[in-house]
N, C-alpha and C positions, 0 to 999 in steps of 0.2 A: 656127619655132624648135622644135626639139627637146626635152622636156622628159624626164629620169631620173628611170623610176618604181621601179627596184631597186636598190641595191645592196649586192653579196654581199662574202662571200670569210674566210675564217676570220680573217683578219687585224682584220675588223670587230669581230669579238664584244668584249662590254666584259670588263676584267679581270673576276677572281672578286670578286665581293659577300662582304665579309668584315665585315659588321654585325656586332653582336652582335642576337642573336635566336633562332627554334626550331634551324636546323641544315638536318639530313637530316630527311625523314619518309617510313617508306615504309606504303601499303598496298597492295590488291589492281590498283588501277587506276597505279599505276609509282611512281615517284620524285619527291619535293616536296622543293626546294632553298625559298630564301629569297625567290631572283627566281618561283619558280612549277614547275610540273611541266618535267620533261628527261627526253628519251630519253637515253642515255648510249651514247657509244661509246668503249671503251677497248683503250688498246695498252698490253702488256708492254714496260717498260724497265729496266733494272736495272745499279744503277751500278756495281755490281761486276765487269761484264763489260764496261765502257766506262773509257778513261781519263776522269782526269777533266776533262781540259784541251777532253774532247768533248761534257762534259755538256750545256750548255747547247744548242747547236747542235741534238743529237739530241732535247731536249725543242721546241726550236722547228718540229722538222722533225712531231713525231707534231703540232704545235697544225696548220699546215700543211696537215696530212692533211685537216684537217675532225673527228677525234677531240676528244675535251673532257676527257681524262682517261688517268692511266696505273697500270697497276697496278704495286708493288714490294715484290719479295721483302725483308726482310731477314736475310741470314745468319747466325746467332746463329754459326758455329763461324768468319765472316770476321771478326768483329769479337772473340770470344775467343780468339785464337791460341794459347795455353795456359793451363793453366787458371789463373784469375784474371788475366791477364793480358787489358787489354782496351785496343783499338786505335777511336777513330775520327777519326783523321786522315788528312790528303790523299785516296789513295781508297776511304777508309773511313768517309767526313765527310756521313754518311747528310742529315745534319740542311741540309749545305748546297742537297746535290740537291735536300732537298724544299723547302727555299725556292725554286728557282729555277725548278722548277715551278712554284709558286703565280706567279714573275715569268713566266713565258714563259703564263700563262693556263690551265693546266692542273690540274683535281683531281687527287688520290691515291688510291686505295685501298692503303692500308698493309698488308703480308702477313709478320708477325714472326715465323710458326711458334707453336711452337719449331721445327717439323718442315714444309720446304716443299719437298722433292722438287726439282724443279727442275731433275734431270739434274745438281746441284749435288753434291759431295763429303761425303758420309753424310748429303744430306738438307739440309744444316745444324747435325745432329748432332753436338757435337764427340767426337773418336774415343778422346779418354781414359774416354768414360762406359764404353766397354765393361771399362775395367779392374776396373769393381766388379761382382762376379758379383750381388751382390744387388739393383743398380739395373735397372730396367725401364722402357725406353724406351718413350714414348706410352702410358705406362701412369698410371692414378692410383693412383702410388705415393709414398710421403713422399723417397726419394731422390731420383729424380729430378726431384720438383717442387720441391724445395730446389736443385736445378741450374735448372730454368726460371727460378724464383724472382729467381738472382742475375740472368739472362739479361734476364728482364721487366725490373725495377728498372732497368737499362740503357737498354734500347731504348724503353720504352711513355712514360717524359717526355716523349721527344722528339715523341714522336707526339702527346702529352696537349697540347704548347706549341704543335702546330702544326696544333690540329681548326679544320675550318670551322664556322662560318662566324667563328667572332674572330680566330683569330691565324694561318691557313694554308688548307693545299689539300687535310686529307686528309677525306675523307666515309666513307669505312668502315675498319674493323680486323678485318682474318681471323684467329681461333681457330684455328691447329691447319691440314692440307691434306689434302682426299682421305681422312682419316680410317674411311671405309668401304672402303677397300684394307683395312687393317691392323686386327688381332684383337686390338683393345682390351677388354680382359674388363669394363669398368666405363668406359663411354661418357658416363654420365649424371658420373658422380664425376668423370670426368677435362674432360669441358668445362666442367664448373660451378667446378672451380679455379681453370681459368685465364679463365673469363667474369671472378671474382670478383677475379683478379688486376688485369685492364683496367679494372675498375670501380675499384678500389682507387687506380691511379695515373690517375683522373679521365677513361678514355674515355666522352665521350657522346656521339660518331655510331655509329650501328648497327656491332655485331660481327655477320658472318659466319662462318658456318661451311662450304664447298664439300663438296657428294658430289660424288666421282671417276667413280660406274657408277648415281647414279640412288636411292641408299639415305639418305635423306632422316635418318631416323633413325640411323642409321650411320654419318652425319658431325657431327651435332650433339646425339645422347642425347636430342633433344627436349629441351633446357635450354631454359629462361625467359630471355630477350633475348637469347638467339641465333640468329639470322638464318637458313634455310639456303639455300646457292645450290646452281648445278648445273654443272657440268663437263661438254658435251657433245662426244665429237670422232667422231661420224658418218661413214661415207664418202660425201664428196661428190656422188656421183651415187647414191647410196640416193634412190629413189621415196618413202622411208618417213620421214621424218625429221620433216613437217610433226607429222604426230598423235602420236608421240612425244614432242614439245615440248610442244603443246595440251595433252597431260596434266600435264604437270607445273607447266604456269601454274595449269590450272584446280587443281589437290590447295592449289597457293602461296594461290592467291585464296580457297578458304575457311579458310585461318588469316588472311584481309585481307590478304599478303604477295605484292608482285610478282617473278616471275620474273625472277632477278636472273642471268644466263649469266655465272658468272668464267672459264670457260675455253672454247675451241672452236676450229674449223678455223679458218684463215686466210683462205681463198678468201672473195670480196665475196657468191658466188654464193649460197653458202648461208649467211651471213650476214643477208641480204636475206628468207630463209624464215624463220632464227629470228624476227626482228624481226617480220616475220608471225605467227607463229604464240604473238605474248604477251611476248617478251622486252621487260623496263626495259631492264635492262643488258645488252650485247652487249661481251666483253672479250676479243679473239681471240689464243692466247697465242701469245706472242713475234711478235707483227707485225714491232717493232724489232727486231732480232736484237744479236748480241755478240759476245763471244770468251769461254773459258776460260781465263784466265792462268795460267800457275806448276802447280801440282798439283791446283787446284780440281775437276777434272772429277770425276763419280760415274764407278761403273764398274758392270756388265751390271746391263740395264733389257731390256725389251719383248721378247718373243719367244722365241728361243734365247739360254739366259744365257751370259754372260763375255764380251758386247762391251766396247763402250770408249767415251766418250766424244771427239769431236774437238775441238782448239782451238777452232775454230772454233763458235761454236754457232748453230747457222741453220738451221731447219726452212723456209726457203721465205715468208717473210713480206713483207710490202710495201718493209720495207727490209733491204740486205741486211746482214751481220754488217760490212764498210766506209762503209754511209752511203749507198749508192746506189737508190735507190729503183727500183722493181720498178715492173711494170704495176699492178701491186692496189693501190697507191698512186693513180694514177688513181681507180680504182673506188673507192677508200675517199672520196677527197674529192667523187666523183659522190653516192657514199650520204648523204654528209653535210652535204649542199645541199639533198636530199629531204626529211632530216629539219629543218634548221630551214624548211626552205620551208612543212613543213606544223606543225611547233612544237609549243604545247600539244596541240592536236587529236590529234596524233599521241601527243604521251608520256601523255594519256591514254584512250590508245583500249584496246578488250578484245578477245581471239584467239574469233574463229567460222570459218566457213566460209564459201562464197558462196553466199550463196542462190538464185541460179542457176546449174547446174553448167557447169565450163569444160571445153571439151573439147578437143581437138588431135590436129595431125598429126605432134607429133613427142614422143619419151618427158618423161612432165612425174611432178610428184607424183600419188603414189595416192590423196591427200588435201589437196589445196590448202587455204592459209590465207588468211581477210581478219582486216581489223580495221575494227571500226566506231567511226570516227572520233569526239571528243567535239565535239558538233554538228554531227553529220548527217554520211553516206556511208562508202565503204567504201572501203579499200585494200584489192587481191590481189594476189599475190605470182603470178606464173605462169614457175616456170621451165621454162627450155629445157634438158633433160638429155645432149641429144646433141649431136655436134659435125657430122653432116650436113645434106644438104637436109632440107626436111619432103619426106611422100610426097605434096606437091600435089593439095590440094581443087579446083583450079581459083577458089577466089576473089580475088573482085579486088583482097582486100591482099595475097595467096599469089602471085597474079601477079609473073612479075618483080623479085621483090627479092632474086633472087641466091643462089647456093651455100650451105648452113649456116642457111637463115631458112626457117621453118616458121609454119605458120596456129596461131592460138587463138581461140575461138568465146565472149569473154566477154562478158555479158550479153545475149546475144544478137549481139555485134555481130562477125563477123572480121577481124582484126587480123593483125599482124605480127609475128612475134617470133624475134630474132635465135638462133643456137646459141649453148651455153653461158652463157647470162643467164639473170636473173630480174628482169621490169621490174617494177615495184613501179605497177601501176594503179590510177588513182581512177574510181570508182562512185559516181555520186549525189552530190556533193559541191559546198554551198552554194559558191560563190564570193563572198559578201557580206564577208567578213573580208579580201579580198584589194581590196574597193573598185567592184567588180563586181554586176550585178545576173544572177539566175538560178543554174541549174545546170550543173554540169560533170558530166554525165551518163556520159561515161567520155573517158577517154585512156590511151592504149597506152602509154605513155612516162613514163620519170623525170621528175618536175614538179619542176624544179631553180630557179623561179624564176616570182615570179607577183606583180603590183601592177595599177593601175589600168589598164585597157585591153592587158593582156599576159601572154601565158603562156607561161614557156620551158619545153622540152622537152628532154632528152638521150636521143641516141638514135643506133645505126647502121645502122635502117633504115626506112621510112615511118612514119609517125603518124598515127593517126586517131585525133582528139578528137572528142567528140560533145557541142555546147554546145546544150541544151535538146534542141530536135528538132531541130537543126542539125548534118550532119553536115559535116566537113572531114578532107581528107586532103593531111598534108604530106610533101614530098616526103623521100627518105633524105637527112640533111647528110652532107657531105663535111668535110674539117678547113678552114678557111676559106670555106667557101661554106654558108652558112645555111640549113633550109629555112623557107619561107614560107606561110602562110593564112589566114585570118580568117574569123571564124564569130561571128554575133549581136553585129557592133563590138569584138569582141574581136581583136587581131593572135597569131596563134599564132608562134612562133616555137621548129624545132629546131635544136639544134646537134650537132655531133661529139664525143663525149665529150672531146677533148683541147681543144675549144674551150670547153666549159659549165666545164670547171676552172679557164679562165681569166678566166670571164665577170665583169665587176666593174657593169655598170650594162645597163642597157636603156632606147630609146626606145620608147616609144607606138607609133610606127612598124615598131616591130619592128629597130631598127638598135641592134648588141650594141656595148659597148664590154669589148676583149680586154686583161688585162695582157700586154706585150710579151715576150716567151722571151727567157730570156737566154741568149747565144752557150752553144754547149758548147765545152768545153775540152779540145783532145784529149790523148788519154792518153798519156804516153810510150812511146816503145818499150821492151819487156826487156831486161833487162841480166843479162849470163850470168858469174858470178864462175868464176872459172878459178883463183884462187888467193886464202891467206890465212898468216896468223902463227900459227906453231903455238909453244905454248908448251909447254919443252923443261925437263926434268929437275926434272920439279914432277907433283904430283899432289894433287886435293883433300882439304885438311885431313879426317880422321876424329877420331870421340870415342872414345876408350877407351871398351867397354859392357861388360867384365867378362867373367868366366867363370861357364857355365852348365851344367846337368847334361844340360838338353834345350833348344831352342832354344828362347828367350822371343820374345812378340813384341812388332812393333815400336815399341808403342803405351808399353808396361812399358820403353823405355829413351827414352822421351824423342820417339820422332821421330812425330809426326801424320802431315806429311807431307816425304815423302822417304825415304830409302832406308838397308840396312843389310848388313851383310856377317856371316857367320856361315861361320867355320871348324870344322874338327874332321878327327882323320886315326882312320882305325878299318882293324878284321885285318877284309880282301875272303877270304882265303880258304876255299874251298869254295862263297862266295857266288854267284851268278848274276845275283842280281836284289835290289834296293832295294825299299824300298818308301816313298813317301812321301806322310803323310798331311796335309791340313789346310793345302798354300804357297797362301801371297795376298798378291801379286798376283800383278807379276809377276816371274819368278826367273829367273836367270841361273846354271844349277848346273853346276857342272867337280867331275870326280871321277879322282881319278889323271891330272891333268894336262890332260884331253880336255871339251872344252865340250860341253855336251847344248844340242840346242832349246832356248828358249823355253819356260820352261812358263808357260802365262796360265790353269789352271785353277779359281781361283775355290776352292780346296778340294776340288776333287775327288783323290778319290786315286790315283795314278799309280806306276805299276810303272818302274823306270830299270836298263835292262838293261847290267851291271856286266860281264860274262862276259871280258873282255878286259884285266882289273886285276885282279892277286894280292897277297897281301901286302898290309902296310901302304899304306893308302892315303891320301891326301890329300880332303878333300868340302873344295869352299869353293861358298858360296851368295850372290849377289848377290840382297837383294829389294826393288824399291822400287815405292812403293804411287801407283799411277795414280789412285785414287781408293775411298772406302771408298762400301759400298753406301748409292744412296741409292732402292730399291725391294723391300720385303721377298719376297725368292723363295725360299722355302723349299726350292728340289733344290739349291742349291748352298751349304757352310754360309757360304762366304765374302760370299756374297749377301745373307744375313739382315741386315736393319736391324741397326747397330751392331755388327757381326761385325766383330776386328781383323785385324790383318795381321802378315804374319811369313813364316819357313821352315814352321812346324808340327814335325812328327814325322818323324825318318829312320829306317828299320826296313832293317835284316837278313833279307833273307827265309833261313830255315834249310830248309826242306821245303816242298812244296807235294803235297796229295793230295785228289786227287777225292771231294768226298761227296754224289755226285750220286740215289745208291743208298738204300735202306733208311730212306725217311721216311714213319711211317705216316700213313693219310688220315683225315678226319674233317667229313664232311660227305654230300648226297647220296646217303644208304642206308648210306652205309659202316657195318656192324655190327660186333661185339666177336667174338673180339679184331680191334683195328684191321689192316685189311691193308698191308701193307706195296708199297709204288710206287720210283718213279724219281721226282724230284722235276715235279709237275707231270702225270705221265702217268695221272692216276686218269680212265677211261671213263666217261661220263653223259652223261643227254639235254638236263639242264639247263643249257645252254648260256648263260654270263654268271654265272652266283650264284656264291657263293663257295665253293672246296674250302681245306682248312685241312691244311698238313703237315707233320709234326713229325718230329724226332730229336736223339738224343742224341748230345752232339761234346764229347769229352772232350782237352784242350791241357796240356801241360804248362809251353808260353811263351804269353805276351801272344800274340793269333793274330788274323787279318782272315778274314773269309768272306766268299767275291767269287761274287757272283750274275750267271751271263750268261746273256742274254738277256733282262735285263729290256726290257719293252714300258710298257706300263702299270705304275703305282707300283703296289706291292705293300705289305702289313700284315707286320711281323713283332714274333713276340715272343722277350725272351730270358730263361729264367730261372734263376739260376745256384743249384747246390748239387744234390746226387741229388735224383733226382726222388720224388716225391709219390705216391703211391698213385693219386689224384684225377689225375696228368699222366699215369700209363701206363692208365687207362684211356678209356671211350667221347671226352671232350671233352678237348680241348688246353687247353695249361697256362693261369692267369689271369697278366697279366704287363703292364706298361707298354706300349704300340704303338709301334712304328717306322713310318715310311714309308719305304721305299726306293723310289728312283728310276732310272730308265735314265743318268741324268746320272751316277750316284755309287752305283753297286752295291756297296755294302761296307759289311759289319756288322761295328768294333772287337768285340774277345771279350778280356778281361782270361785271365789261367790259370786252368783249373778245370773245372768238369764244366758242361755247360749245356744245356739243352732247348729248342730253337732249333721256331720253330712259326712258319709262312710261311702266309699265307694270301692267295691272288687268282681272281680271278673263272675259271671255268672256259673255255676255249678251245682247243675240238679240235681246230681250223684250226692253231693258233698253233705255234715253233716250238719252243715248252717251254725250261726253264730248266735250266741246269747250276750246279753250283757246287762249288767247291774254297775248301781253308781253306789260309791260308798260318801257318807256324808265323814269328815273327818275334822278333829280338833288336835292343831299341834302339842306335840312333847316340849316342855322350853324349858328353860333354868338350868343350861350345861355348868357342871366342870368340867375341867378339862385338865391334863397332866400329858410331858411326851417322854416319849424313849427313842431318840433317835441313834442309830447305828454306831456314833462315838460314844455318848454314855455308857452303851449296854458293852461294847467294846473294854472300854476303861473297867466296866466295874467286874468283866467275864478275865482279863487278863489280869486284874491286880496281883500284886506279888504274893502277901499275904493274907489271905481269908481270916476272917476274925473267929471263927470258930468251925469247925468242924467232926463230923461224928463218922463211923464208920458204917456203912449199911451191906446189906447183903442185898442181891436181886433173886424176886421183882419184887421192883417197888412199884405199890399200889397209890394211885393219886384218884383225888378229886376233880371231877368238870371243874377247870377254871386253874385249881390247884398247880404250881408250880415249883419244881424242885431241881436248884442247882447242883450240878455233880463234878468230882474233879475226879480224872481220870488216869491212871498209870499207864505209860506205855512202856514193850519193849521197846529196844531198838529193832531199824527196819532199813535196808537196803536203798531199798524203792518206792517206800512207804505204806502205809496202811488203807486197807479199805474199814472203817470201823458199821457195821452192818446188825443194828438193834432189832432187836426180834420184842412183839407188845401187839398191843389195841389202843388206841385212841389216843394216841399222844404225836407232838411236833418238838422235834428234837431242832436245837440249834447249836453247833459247835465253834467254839474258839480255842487256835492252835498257831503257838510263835507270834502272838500280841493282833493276829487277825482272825475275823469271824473268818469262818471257812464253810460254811454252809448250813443246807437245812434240810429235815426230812423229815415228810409223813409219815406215819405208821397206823394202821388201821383203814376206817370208811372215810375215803378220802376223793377229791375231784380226780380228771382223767390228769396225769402225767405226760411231757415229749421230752425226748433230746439223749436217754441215757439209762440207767438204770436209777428209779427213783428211789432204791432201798439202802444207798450206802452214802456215808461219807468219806470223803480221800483225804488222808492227814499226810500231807508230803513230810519226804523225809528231810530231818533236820527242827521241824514245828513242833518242838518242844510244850508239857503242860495243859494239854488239851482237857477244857472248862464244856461242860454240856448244860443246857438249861429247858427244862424237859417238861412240858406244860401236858396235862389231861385237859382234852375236848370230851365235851359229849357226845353220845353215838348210840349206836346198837348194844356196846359191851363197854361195860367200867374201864377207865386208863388202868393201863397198868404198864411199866416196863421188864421185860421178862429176864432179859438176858440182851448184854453186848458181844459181837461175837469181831474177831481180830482177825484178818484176813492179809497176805502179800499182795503187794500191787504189782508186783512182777508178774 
């Protein structure tokens, strides 16, 4: 008779222990719950990017995973839609989600900001703060933390009524995100606020506070009971990753504080090293993925600024932004069979090294991690960096095991080790806790499974365990064919990872018992719409927004998010060229009739070449706001945390003349009187330091000076009024600093006289700088009209349409031209991906009474987060309203065809 000495499977684990008692406790050696120390692995979910009809399902799916925990944002600007106006209902009904995690088995860490980044729409930020010139975002200042304030008082109850271990799931509360990005003058003042706010409405599991790049102090002021974590997102195949970790446990470990990881890569691979190399907590962001509904997205992040955020929001995580689990889903639930297989032992073990070095044939760490287990032995982490053969030692686990599997030499012993892994090996390691007598002196392989007389193994390709002085080698598993060996009475048994996920018990004998796969279900074919209902002699409701002298923006008439129109007719003649400063986002501008591109500049300022319009002209500006910044980039001003949105500035250019000539130098020997250059051309050997060069530019209108060639950001100063005695001679003027950059070459100049002094590093290579000033007369006389996100809402979901025709595609539009469409769906399981094929058009969809998103199509800016080609109509979102605008571009709008796709 058979007797079952394991069984697994996440479904096992008991709900949360929700006593009253201590709680959380952290120190140097990890995490202390109620039931006893935990490693933690956690996944990013966030309900705001899920309906909510899918909440529950996607928190059963991360419990599933083998994960024990999830982290969530909440949006302070999702839930205050205007100001004082506060929403948490349906999917805004934060407090449900988090019950239903604590029902589906899952902790929380709770992340209220105010400020959480997130590729989210200002952050979080809501976008009316920037109307107050004197409030200061992440600043410890009394306005805005009279804005948190009301925000706190909202959210942190919730959080208060539902801490573990008495009344919920949540075990930590994040202070603030990333806070060492951003140039908080007063670190200590501004997190000791808001620590003393959480304290105030009764948080007592640990607050955290994340570094973004490793600044420890940067993200939390060093306040007194705040926590700090670390945000690692390395690249993957970096050799260097282990001892960069190990530092930052061991700095953790002498404040008694474990290494707590709230953000990191996705991939299991290197996941598998933090955990080595000292991490508690392991929380890999956005495993789960989602979507951006409505206007939520932020806009330019990471790199080259003024990309976009997609609907879709999905960096590649284990599941995808529809619920389909990925490979690393696998690997996540292999990881997290290792760790409760080895349990406390593990959540309290400490990051060292091996003390005897592992060597290999194929690229591994430059610094490998173990961890010495609590009672006796060690885990190493050995990964495989490459995805080829090893260059074969000839030995005889290197023998034979196939394409992409490379030798490692640890503890002496060689072994097996697949491409692109990292097996997580045990050294020295008592087997008495598992029922067993002796040592497991080492095993190559994930120990997914261990009781009295048995030790399973995952793995895809041979195993060699070594039990005492006993060695065995098992053979590579296949997906249903096991492999087999025994060593010192012990039955070893490996499996093929897609079978150790399934593993639910084991005999003695080494004979596994598999949960049975359920059928897959296959996925529809596409469905290509060729036609829809266009509704006919209607246009979306506008609000009368006044008349204006210049154009306000869009934040000062009401609209967060959503869009606005701004007219005005001004004398082109003699004109050539516009000037405009300060549009964000993005704009849609017709000037005498004739659409321009796209402008998606962020604030940079842009020249719009008129030459073709006399006379009274007509300017009309379409701008609606894709999303406000939520990553302070200082070259773009529209970029800055809390920068609003608008037209900006429309300038007349009257003159344009070169003052590239006659600026004297100041720096490098340069002696009295100053000699006078071409900007940029002063001669030296010192190559890199700074030359400094000045002149006087006197305007009789408001005027722009436009720097080309910038390379590298350059210093300027401006100081207005005759100059100083002290400004014409040896040293240039003293004056506020500018930064100019290559993005936004342009220094405004009000009328007057000014002593303009540029200063950058010398380079004789380089191709030197020019510059001309334009003389400029404002655009004035706005109207103004909005459409902010409820209107266009209200009049996209109305019940009945007043008229309607039938069209076939493609429909052909005009720059500017807009046509509403109502759309038939089948029914769908899983819902739809709907995926419009065209040129030059921006689709926006409304489905079950909410926008549901938006896509480009055509010559459009750079995209992140997902696939920017489709929209997701969950299932259930009935009525789906499209509203389909022609930009101008390279090729005439036109919409070709809708194409219907399974989100399964």
């Amino acid at each position: 008779m058979s007797h079952p000495t394991t069984t697994l499977g996440p479904d096992t684990t008991p709900d949360l222990d929700t006593t009253p008692g201590q709680g959380i406790a952290l120190d140097a050696r990890g995490i202390r719950f109620e039931g006893g120390p935990r490693l933690v692995l956690c996944a990013s979910l966030f309900y705001f990017r899920l309906p909510r009809e899918q909440w529950r399902a996607r928190l059963a799916q991360v419990r599933a995973s083998g994960y024990t925990c999830v982290d969530v944002y909440l949006p302070w600007n999702f839930h205050e839609t205007a100001p004082g106006r506060w929403s948490f209902e349906g999917r805004r009904d934060v407090a449900a989600f988090l019950d239903l995690a604590q029902e589906e088995g899952l902790y929380v860490i709770a992340r209220p900001g105010p400020y959480i980044c997130s590729e989210w729409d200002g952050g979080a930020l809501p976008a009316w703060l920037g109307l107050d010139p004197q409030l200061k975002v992440r600043q410890h200042e009394p306005r805005f933390l009279d804005r948190v304030t009301a925000w706190f008082d909202q959210a942190l109850p919730l959080l208060a009524e539902r801490q573990y271990p008495a009344n919920g799931p949540v075990i930590m509360v994040q202070l603030e995100n990333e806070l060492d990005f951003f140039d908080c003058e007063d670190r200590t003042g501004y997190l000791t606020a808001l620590r003393d706010q959480a304290v105030r409405h009764g948080i007592t599991v640990p607050l955290i506070a994340c570094s973004g790049q490793g600044d420890l102090e940067g993200a939390t002021g060093d306040v007194p009971g705040v926590v700090p974590a670390c945000n690692f997102y390395p690249d993957d195949d970096s050799p260097h990753i282990e001892p960069e970790v190990r530092r930052y446990a061991e700095l953790l470990a002498e404040r008694d504080l474990p290494l707590l990881i709230t953000e990191t890569n996705r991939r299991h691979r290197t996941l598998r090293r933090l955990l080595a190399s000292g991490a508690s907590l392991i929380a890999p962001y956005l495993q789960s993925s989602g979507w951006n509904f409505g206007y939520t997205p932020s806009a330019g992040n990471w790199g080259r600024p003024g990309n976009f955020m997609s609907h879709g929001y999905d960096f590649g995580g284990y599941v995808s932004s529809t619920g389909t689990e990925r490979p690393e889903y696998t690997e996540a639930q292999i990881l997290a069979r290792v760790i409760d297989t080895l349990g406390p032992r593990l959540a309290l073990a400490t990051p060292t090294v091996p003390p005897t070095p592992v060597t290999t044939d194929f690229p591994t760490s430059s610094s490998p991690s173990a961890l010495r287990l609590d009672g006796g032995g060690l885990l190493v982490a050995v990964p495989h960096l490459g995805a080829g053969a090893g260059t074969g030692t000839g030995t005889e686990a290197g023998a034979g095991t196939g394409a992409g599997t490379g030798t490692a030499v640890v503890n002496g012993v060689p072994v097996a080790v697949a491409a692109d892994s990292c097996p997580l090996m045990l050294v020295d390691v008592p087997l008495r806790p598992w029922g067993n007598e002796g040592t497991l002196t080492l095993a190559s392989a994930d120990l997914v499974a261990a009781g009295e007389g048995v030790l399973v193994f995952s793995s895809e390709v041979p195993v060699t365990v070594v039990v005492g002085d006993t060695r065995a080698e098992i053979p590579a598993p296949a997906p249903g064919a096991p492999g087999r060996a025994t060593a010192e009475g012990l039955t070893l048994v490996a499996l093929a990872p897609a079978d150790a996920v399934r593993l639910r018990a084991t005999d003695r004998d080494g004979t596994v018992h598999l949960e049975a796969l359920e059928p897959a279900r296959p996925a529809p074919a596409p469905v290509v719409v060729r036609g829809a209902r266009r509704r006919v002699h209607t246009t979306a409701p506008e609000r009368a927004a006044g008349r204006h002298e210049l154009p306000p923006t869009l934040e000062s008439l009401g609209v967060y998010r959503g869009r606005g129109t701004y007219r005005s007719t001004t004398d082109l003649t003699g004109v050539d060229e516009l000037l405009l400063v300060g549009a964000a986002d993005i704009v849609d501008l017709s000037v005498a009739g004739r659409a321009r591109p796209t402008i998606a500049g962020f604030g940079a300022t842009r020249r719009i070449d008129v030459r073709e319009a006399t006379g009274s002209a007509d300017i009309e500006a379409v701008v609606e706001i894709w999303g406000h910044a939520n990553f302070d980039d200082a070259r773009l001003p529209a970029l800055r945390l809390g920068a609003l949105r608008g037209l900006g500035t429309v300038w007349s250019v009257r003159e344009t003349t070169d003052v590239s000539a006659l600026w004297s130098v100041h720096g490098h020997w340069a002696g009295r009187p100053a000699p006078l250059r071409e900007l940029g051309g002063w001669s030296s050997t010192r190559v890199g330091l700074p030359v400094t060069y000045t002149r006087e530019i006197r305007t009789a209108t408001a005027a722009a000076l436009h720097l080309k060639g910038v390379v590298e950001p350059v210093r300027v100063t401006v100081t207005d009024g005759e100059p100083h005695a002290a400004d014409t001679a040896h040293e240039p003027p003293t004056a506020p600093v500018l930064t100019v950059h290559a993005e936004d070459p342009w220094i405004p100049l009000p009328a007057g006289t000014h002593r303009i002094s540029i200063t950058l590093p010398h380079h004789p290579s380089g191709s030197g700088l020019r510059a001309e000033l334009l003389a400029l007369d404002p655009v004035t006389d706005w109207t103004c009209s909005a459409q902010d996100d409820d209107l266009l809402t209200g009049f996209a979901t109305e019940a009945a349409p007043r008229q309607e025709v039938e069209v076939l595609l493609p429909l052909s539009l005009a720059p500017g031209e807009e046509a509403w469409l109502d759309v038939d769906l089948p029914p769908s399981h899983d819902g739809l991906l709907l995926r419009p094929d065209g040129t030059q058009i921006r689709l926006t969809g409304w489905a079950g009474g909410e926008c549901v998103g938006r896509v480009w199509v055509g010559d459009r800016p750079d995209f992140s987060g997902g696939d920017a080609d489709v929209l997701w109509i969950p299932p259930g979102w009935s009525g789906l309203t499209l509203l389909v605008r022609g930009a101008a571009g390279p090729e005439a709008p036109e919409l070709r065809v809708l194409r219907l796709e399974s989100a399964d």
